[in-house]
N, C-alpha and C positions, 0 to 999 in steps of 0.2 A: 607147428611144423608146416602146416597148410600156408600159413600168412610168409613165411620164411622162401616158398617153395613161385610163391605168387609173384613175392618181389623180384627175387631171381627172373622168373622168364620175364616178365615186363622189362628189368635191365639187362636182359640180353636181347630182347627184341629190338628196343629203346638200341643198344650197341651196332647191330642189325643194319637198323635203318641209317644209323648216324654214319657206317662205314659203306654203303648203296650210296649213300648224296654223296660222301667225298669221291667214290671211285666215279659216277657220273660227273660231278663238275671235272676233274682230270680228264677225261674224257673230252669233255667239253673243250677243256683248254689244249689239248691236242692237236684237235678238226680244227681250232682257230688257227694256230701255229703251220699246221699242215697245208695252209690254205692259201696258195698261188695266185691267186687272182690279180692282184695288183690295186689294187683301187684303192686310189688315195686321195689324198687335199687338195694335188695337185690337177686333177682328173676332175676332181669335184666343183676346182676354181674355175676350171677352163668350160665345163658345160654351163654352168651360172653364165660366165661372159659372153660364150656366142647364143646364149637366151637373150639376156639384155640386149645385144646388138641386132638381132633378129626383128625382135619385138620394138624397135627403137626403129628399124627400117620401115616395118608393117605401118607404124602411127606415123614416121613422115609421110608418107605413100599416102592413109587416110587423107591426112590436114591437108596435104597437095590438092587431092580429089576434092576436096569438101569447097576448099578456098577457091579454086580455080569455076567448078561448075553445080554442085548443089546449093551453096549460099548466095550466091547472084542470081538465079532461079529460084528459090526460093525467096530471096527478096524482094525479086518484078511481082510476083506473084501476091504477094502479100500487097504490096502496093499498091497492083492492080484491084484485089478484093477490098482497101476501105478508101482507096480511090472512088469513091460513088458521088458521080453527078447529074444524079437522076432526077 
């Protein structure tokens, strides 16, 4: 009667917990349902594209700088140092 009595509560506990997870996931899917926010693919696409165009300004902006005045200074430079005619 003991073993009879064991199984019983372990399957109602076991029931218990199994009816806790479905009333939380319902739950869950509610607050998702409930949820105004708005953000989508299209919000998601558009912040992706003004990054890339950002970051595409920023590296022409570098390469200008680079090309126009540290690679010609640093070229004299270098020139100058195995230029030796000592």
């Amino acid at each position: 009667m003991r073993k009879i009595n064991n199984i019983n509560e372990k399957v109602m506990t076991t029931e218990i917990k199994a009816m806790a997870a479905v009333t939380n996931a319902k739950n869950k899917v509610k607050e998702v349902l409930k949820d105004k926010k708005g953000e989508g693919y299209v919000d998601t696409g558009i912040k992706i594209i003004i990054s890339v165009v950002i970051g595409g300004v920023i590296l022409a902006g570098l390469y200008a700088l680079f090309n126009t005045s540290v690679i010609p200074t640093m070229k004299s430079k270098v020139t100058e140092m195995f230029n030796y005619a000592g």
